[in-house]
Every structure is written in C-alpha cells, then in structure tokens.
BAKOL-37070 format. One line per 2 residues: number of its first residue (from 1); for each residue x, y, z of C-alpha. Coordinates in steps of 0.05 Angstrom, whole numbers. Layout:
% residues N
NUM = X,Y,Z | ... $
***
This chain:
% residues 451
1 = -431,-280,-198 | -387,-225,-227 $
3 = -317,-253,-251 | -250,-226,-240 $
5 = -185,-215,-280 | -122,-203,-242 $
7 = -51,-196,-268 | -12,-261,-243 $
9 = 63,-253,-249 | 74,-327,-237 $
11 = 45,-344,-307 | 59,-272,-336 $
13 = -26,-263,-363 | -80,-234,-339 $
15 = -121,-295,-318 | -193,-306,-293 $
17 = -196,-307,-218 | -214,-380,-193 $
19 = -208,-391,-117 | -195,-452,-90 $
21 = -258,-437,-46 | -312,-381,-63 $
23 = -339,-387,10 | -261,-373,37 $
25 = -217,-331,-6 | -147,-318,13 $
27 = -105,-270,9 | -35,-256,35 $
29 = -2,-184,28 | 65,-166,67 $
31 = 67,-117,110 | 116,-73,140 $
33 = 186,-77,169 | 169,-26,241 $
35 = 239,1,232 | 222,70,207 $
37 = 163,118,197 | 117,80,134 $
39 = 137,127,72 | 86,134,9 $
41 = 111,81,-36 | 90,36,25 $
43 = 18,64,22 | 13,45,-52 $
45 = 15,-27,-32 | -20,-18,23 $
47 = -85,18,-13 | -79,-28,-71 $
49 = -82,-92,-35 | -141,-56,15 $
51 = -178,-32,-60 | -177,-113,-82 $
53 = -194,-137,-1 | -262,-87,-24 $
55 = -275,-121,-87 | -265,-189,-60 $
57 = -305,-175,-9 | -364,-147,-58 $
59 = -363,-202,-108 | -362,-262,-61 $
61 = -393,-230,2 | -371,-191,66 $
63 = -362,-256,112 | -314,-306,64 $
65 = -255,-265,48 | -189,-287,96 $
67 = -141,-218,85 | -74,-232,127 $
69 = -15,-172,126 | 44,-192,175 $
71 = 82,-143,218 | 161,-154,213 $
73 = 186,-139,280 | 252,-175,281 $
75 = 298,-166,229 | 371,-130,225 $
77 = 342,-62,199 | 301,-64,266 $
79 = 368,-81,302 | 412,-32,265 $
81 = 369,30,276 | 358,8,349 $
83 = 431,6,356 | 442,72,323 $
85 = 388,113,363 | 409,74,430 $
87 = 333,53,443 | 300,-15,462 $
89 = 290,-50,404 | 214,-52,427 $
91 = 200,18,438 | 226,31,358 $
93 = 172,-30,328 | 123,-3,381 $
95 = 127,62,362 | 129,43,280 $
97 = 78,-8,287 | 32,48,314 $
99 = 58,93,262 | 38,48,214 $
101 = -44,45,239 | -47,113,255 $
103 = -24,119,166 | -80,52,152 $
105 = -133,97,186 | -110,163,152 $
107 = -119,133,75 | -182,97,100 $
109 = -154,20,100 | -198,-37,124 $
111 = -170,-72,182 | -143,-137,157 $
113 = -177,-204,178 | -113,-228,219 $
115 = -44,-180,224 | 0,-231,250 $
117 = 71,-208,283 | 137,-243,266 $
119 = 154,-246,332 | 88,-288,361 $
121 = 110,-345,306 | 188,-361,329 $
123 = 171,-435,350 | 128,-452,285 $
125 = 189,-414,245 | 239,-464,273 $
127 = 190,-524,263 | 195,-513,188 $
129 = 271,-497,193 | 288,-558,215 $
131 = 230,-602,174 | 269,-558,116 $
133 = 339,-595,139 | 305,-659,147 $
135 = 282,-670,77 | 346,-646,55 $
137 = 331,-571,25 | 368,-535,86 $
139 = 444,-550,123 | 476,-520,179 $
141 = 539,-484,183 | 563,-463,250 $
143 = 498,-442,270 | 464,-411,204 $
145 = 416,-453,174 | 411,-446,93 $
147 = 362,-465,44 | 397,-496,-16 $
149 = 364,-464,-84 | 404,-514,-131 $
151 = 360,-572,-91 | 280,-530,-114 $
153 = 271,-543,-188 | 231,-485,-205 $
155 = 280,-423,-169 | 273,-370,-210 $
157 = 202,-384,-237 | 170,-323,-211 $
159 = 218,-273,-228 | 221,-306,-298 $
161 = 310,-314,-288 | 358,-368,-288 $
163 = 404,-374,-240 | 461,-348,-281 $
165 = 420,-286,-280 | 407,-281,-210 $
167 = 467,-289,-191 | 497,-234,-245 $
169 = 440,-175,-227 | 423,-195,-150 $
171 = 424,-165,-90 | 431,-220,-39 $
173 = 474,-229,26 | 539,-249,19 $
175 = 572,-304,61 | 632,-353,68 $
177 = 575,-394,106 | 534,-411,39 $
179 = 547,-467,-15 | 517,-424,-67 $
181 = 514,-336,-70 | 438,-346,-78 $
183 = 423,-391,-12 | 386,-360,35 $
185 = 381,-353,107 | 323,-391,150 $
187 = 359,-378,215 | 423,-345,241 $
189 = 461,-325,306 | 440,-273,341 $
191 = 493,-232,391 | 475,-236,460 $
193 = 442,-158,460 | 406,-178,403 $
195 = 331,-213,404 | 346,-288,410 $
197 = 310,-349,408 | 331,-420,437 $
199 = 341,-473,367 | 372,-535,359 $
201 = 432,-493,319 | 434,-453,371 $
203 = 409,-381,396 | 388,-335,336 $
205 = 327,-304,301 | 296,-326,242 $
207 = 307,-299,166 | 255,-253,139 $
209 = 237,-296,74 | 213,-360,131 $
211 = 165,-306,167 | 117,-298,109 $
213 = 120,-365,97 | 105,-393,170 $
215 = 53,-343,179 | 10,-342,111 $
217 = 8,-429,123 | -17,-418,191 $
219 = -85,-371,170 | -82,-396,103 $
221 = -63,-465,90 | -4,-492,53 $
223 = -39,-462,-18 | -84,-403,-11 $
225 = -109,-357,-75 | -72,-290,-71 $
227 = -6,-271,-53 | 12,-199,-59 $
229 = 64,-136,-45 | 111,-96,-88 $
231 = 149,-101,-148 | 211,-104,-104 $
233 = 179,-164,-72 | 191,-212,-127 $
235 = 263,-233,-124 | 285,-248,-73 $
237 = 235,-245,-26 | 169,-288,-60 $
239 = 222,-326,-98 | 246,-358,-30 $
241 = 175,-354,-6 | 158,-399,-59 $
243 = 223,-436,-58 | 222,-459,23 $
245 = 138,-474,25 | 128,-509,-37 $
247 = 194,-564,-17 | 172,-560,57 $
249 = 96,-581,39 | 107,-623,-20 $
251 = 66,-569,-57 | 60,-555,-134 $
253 = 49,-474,-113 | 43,-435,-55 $
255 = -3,-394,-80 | -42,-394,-144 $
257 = -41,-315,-157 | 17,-263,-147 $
259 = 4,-192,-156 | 51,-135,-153 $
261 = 44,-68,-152 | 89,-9,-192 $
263 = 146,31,-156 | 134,102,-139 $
265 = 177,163,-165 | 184,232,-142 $
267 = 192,277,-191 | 213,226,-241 $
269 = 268,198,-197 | 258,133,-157 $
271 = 242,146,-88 | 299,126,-44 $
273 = 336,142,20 | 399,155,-15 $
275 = 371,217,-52 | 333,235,2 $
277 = 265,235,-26 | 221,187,14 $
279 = 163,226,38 | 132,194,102 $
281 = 50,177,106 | 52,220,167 $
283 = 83,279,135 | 42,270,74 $
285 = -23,275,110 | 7,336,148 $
287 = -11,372,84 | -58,326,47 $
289 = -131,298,70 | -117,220,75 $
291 = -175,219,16 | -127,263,-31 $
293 = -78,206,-25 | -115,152,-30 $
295 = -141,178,-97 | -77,199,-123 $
297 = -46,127,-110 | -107,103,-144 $
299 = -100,150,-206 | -52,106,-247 $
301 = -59,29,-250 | -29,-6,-203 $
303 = 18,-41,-242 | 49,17,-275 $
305 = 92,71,-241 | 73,125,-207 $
307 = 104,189,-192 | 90,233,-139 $
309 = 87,311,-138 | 46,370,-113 $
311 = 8,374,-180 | -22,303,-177 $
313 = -44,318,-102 | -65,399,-121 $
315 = -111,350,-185 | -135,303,-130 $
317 = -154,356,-79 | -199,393,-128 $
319 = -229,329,-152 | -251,316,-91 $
321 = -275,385,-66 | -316,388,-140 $
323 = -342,314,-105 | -353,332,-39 $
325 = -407,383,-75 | -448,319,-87 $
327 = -444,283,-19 | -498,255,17 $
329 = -488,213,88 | -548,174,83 $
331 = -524,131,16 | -492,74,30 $
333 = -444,27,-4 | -502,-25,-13 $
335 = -517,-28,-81 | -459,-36,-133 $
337 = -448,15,-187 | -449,-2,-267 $
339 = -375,25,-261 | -362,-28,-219 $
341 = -337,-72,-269 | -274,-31,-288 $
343 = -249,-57,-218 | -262,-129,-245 $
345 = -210,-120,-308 | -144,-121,-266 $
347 = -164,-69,-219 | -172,-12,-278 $
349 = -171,45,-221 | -166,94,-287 $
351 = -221,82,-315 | -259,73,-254 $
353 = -241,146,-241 | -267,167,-310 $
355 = -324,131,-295 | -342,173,-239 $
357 = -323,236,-271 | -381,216,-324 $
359 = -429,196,-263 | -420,260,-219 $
361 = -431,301,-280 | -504,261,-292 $
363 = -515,272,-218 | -509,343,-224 $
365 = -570,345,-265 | -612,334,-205 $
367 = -624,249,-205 | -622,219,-145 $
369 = -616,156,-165 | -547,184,-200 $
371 = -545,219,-133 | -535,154,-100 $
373 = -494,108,-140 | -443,171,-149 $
375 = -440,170,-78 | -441,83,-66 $
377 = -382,88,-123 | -338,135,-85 $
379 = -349,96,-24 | -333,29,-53 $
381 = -256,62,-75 | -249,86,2 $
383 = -266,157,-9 | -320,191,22 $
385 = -307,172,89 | -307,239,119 $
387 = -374,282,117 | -379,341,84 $
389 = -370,385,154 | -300,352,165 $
391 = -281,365,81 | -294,439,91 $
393 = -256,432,159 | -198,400,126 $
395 = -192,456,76 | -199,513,124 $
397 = -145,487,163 | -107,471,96 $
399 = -101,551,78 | -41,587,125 $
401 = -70,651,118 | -124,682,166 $
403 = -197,707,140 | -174,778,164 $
405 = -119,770,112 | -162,746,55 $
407 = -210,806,65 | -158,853,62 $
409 = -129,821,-3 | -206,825,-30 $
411 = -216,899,-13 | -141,914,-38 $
413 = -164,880,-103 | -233,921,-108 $
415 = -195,982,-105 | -146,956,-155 $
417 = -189,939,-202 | -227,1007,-192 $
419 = -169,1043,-214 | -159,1011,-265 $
421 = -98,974,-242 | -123,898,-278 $
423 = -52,870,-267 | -49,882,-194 $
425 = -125,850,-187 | -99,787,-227 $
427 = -35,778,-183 | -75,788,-119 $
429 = -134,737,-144 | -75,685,-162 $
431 = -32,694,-103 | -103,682,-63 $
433 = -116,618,-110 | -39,592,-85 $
435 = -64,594,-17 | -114,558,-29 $
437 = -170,616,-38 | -224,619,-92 $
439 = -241,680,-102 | -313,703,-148 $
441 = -332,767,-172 | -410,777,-191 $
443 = -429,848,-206 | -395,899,-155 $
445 = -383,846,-101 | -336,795,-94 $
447 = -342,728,-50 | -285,679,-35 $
449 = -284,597,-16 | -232,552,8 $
451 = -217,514,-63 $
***
C-alpha cells in the first residue's frame, strides 16, 4: 500500500500517515459560515481538503474514507447581516448555503460523505455543555456558559503559545462574564428575535468552537485521523476544539493529524473586507472556467501563500487550453499515474503539475499509453471534468468581441501589413491576443482561434 506524509501542525513534522483504521479513515474539514457569498480564499480550503478526500480515497479505496464538512448556520455574523439587510435569518443561510454548492460544483469538489448543519445538532451541543460543567471545565454566569482554559493542561499546544502569548496577540471576545480573557463561549443568551434554543441556563444558541466539536464526535468518534481548515483556524478555533473534546471525553487528542492550509493574497496584500479585495467564487467563475481555478489554487503548495491575480489565472487558462489539446473521454481515472506519488509527499501539488507538463509533452509524441495516464492524471487533480465541446464553449463565450469583429480586425491587418504598415499589424494581432484571439499567419492567409 502506498504511504503518505502529511504536514501535522500539532507536532510541527511532516509525519507518516497512520490511521487509526485503514478500512475507515476520517477526516473532518470546517466548512462555511452561510452569512455571505463563499469568496476565493474559502475555495483554497475547500479544493485542498477535496485534493487529499481524492488521495485518501485512491490509496485506501473508494468505500472506507468518512469526509465530514459542517455548515455553520447559527452564529452572530449570520444574525448581524440578517439584521442589517432586514431578511429572515433563513432565507440569508438558504440562499449562502446554496451559494456555496452551486461554487463546490463549479471547481469540481466531491460531495462530502456527511455535511452536517449546526443547527440539526442543538440538543447533542447542550449535552456536552453541561457534561463540560459537570466535570468541572465549564461555569455559568447569568446565562453564558464558559469553558475554563486555565483547568485543560495542554491550551495552547496547537498553536505552539503560552498563555501569556495568547492573551498579548489574540483576538478573542471580550466579556465582564469570563474568569479569564481567553475563556470561551459554549452557550450564550440569545434575544427573543434571535434563533433560540430551550437549556438548562436558559434560552440561547450555542458557541461556534462546540459545533465542530459535537458534530465531528457524532460521524467520527471521540478521536478520528484528520482534522483540517485554514491557517486562521488554529487559534482560536481548533485550540478550543481541542480544548472542550479532549476534557469532555477523557481523551489524549482529538484528532491525530491537523492540517492547514496558507492564506491567500491579492496582489500581494491579504485578502480582506476592509480593503475591499475579497473576490467571490461566483464572480470568479463569471470570468474563469471552474477548472482555471481549481488549477491555480493548486499551483503553489498548500501550505504556503498564495496570491491571486489575472496573470496566474491568464497562466492557468492556457495550460489548460494547451491540455485540453490532449483530451480523450473514454480514459478514466482507473489506473494511477507514476506522478502520483508527488501527491503522497505532503500534497506536493507543484511538482505534480511539473509532472504533467513532462507527461503531456511525451503524449504529444503519439503514445497512447502516455495518452492515457496524461489524461487519468489530470482527472485524479479534478481537472478534466468538462469535455472538450464544453472547453471550446467556455472560451468562445470567454472573448467579448463578435466573429464579425475579429474578421474585420484580420482583413484590417492584411491590408496593413500589405502596405507595409508592420506596427499597425502587431498592435492589431496583440489587441486580438487581449481578447482572447489567437491569431496565425501561414503564407498569404491568416486563421484565428479562441486562445
């Protein structure tokens, strides 16, 4: 059986992969808050996590891999923006939630094996909250329950800090409620227009660090392999993760393997509302083939940042069109390509690429047997799920102008270069290239493409 190495940030190594069962692996990756349209840094988690579901699912067979990605639908972002557009708070997750698959489907995402909602788990949530209180991790105060961090040994093991740290570079809630800056909801009240649930403390909702935690025990088990999301993730989020299931359970770990994925940049700036450079999945695609994306998040490892810009999608989109020049629908993802083991070493998406830049090139020479594990490779990354008819669609509809207009541009050209007049012939050819034209002469005539 082919071995994996994964990045762990719990023990700060790249470690071989042992699951705690090779006929069950599990793997837990958070999903989304449905408060707002999913932007592109959300899709680099998403495809990452969806690229190792592939692998796991290649070395240890189709049928015993468990993927679970929750759906936060309560939480006070959800509330606020409810509040601030004057809707129901279920038409905005609604509305996100099918945002969100409609962005899954577009970069070519496996469906996860269970995609549990917040919501549906409210009764098991309080069940741990108050087991939490019991043993003496959590206390009340006038209707928030807190977990205590000072009474959890290892706080601050996953994010490699003491609690002098934490405290000094955090970003956590502050309230005259707590004992301690650093505790951390499990419950709290919620107004009476707000979503509310019947508790022993009271009505309220639940915090968002108990929701991963309830719902990755109840498809998982109280230790599963993999535990996953973005660099962001890591404190506080999986810190308190970690925290309120390993004292609930009486647990050494919650789960043996945390991965985390890079932040995303635009333009060398992190991506962030405040400077008003998210760019949504939906607007993305607008512009790009879901493919083109999918491939640029893949471009640079996953642990390293990424940043985003037309000339990584413009590299992507004529990678792919060179690629598309080798598809054939009737190979499969069967077999598994020799490049296949760049995936093993942490996910080396890089070289992988490289890989199939050497591959395609071999396959050009006329081998079908190249033909074919070129075409199982791209497959195995999530490209190549379009056929070549919907490729040449996508970059017809890609170029604004009309054929009438490129023909005009062509014969304006032929008469340029006719007179002589090689500097309006090069402007027209690379205005024609900007829109996404390709334009060939051979001999007297000249033929054009969608690039």
């Amino acid at each position: 059986m082919k071995q994996l190495k994964i990045s762990n940030t719990l023990s700060k190594t790249k470690e071989l992969f042992k699951p705690i069962n090779p006929k069950n692996i599990t793997m837990y990756a958070c999903g989304p808050t449905v408060y707002d349209d999913p932007h592109v840094g959300n899709a680099r988690s998403l495809v990452i996590f969806d690229l190792l579901f592939r692998v796991l699912k290649k070395i240890y067979g189709d049928n015993n891999v468990t993927y679970v990605r929750n759906i936060t639908d309560v939480d006070d972002k959800i509330i606020d923006i409810a509040k601030e557009k004057n809707l129901p708070i279920e038409k905005i997750t609604k509305e996100v939630t099918k945002q969100f698959h409609s962005a899954c489907k577009n970069l070519n995402c496996l469906n996860p094996t269970v995609e549990p909602k917040a919501t549906e788990h409210v009764e098991p949530m309080i069940k741990m909250t108050n087991s939490l209180i019991k043993k003496g991790f959590a206390y009340v105060n006038k209707g928030h329950v807190y977990f205590e961090i000072s009474s959890f040994k290892n706080y601050g093991k996953l994010s490699n800090k003491n609690l002098d740290e934490l405290k000094a570079g955090s970003r956590v809630e502050v309230s005259s409620f707590k004992k301690n800056p650093l505790d951390f909801v499990l419950w709290k009240p919620s107004e009476d227009k707000d979503p509310g649930w019947d508790s022993p403390w009271g009505r309220g909702r639940p915090g968002w660090h108990l929701e991963c935690s309830v719902m990755s025990e109840k498809y998982l088990g109280k230790e599963f392999d993999i535990h996953g999301g973005g660099l962001d993730l890591v404190f506080p989020h999986h810190e308190n993760e970690i925290a309120q299931s390993c004292s609930n359970n009486s647990t050494r770990t919650m789960a043996n393997y945390w991965i985390h994925n890079g932040f995303l940049t635009m333009d060398k700036e992190k991506m962030s509302k405040s400077l008003g450079n998210i760019v949504s999945i939906s607007n993305a695609v607008e512009e790009y083939n879901g493919q083109i994306i999918r491939l640029a998040l893949l471009s640079s490892h996953y642990k390293q940042p990424l940043d985003w810009n037309k000339k990584l999608l413009d590299q992507q989109k004529n990678t792919l069109d060179k690629w598309y020049s080798l598809y054939d629908k009737k190979f499969n993802n069967q077999e598994i390509p020799d490049c296949f083991e760049c995936l093993l070493d942490d996910l080396n998406t890089p070289e992988y690429i490289s890989k199939l830049h050497e591959l395609y090139n071999e396959a050009l020479k006329g081998d079908d047997n190249k033909k074919k594990s070129f075409n199982n490779a791209c497959r195995l990354i999530g490209i190549f799920n379009e056929d070549k008819n919907s490729w040449e669609k996508y970059k017809k509809k890609s170029v604004k102008v009309s054929e009438k207009f490129i023909i005009s541009q062509i014969n304006e050209r032929l008469k340029a270069r006719k007179n002589g007049d090689f500097k309006l012939a090069d402007k027209i050819r690379d205005d024609l290239f900007k829109e996404g034209v390709l334009i060939e002469d051979k001999k007297d005539k000249t033929k054009w493409k969608y690039k």
